[in-house]
N, C-alpha and C positions, 0 to 999 in steps of 0.2 A: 955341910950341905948348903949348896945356894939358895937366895929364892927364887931360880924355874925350877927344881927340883921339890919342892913343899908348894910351889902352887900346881905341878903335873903330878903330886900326891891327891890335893885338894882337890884336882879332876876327874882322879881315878876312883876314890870314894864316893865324890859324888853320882858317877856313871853307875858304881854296884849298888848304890843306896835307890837309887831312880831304876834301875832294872830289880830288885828286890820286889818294890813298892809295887811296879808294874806286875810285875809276876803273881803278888799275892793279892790284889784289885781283881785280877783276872779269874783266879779260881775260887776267889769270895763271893766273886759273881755272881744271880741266878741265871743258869743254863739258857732260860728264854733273851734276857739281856743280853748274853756271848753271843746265840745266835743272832740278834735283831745288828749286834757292831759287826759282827762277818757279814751279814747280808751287805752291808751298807759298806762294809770296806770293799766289795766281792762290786758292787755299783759301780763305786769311787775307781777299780783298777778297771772295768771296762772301756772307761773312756779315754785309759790312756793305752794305746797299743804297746806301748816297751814292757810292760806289764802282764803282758800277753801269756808267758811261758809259767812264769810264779803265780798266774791264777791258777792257769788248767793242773799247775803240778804241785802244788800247795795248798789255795785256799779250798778250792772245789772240793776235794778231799776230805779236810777240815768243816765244810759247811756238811757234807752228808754226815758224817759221824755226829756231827752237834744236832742234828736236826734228828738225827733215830732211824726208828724201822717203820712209823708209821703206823696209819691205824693195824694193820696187819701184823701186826709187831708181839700187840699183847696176847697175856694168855687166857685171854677171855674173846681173842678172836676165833671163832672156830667156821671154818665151812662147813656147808649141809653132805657133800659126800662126804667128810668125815666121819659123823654121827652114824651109830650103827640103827638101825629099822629094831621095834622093839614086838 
C-alpha cells in the first residue's frame, strides 16, 4: 500500500465519521431547533436562484412536516358543528 492510498483511507473515514456525527447532531436535536436551521436554511437558498428547484422540491416539503398540523392538529381541537346539541 502507498501513502495516497492510506491518506484517501484517512479521507474516507473521516467523510463517514463527520456524516455519522452530522446525522446524529440532527435527530438529537429538539424538533423546534431543526425547524428554527430549516427556516434559516429555506432564507439562506432564497437568495440564491440556482437553488430554486431543491428548495420547492426538498426543503419546503421538509419544513411543513417539521413544523406539524398546527393548532388544528390536536385532539383537543374540536369544532362547534361537531359537538352534538345536548
Amino acid at each position: 500500500m502507498g501513502l495516497d492510498s492510506l491518506m484517501l483511507q484517512d479521507f474516507a473515514v473521516a467523510l463517514i465519521v463527520l456524516a455519522a456525527l452530522s446525522f446524529s447532531a440532527w435527530k438529537l436535536m429538539p424538533a423546534r431547533r431543526r425547524l428554527q436551521l430549516l427556516l434559516a436554511l429555506d432564507a439562506w437558498s432564497a437568495r440564491h436562484p440556482s437553488l430554486a428547484r431543491w428548495r420547492e422540491r426538498s426543503l419546503k416539503p421538509r419544513i411543513a412536516r417539521a413544523a406539524g398540523p398546527g393548532c388544528g392538529g390536536c385532539a383537543a381541537h374540536e369544532t362547534r358543528s361537531s359537538q352534538r346539541p345536548r
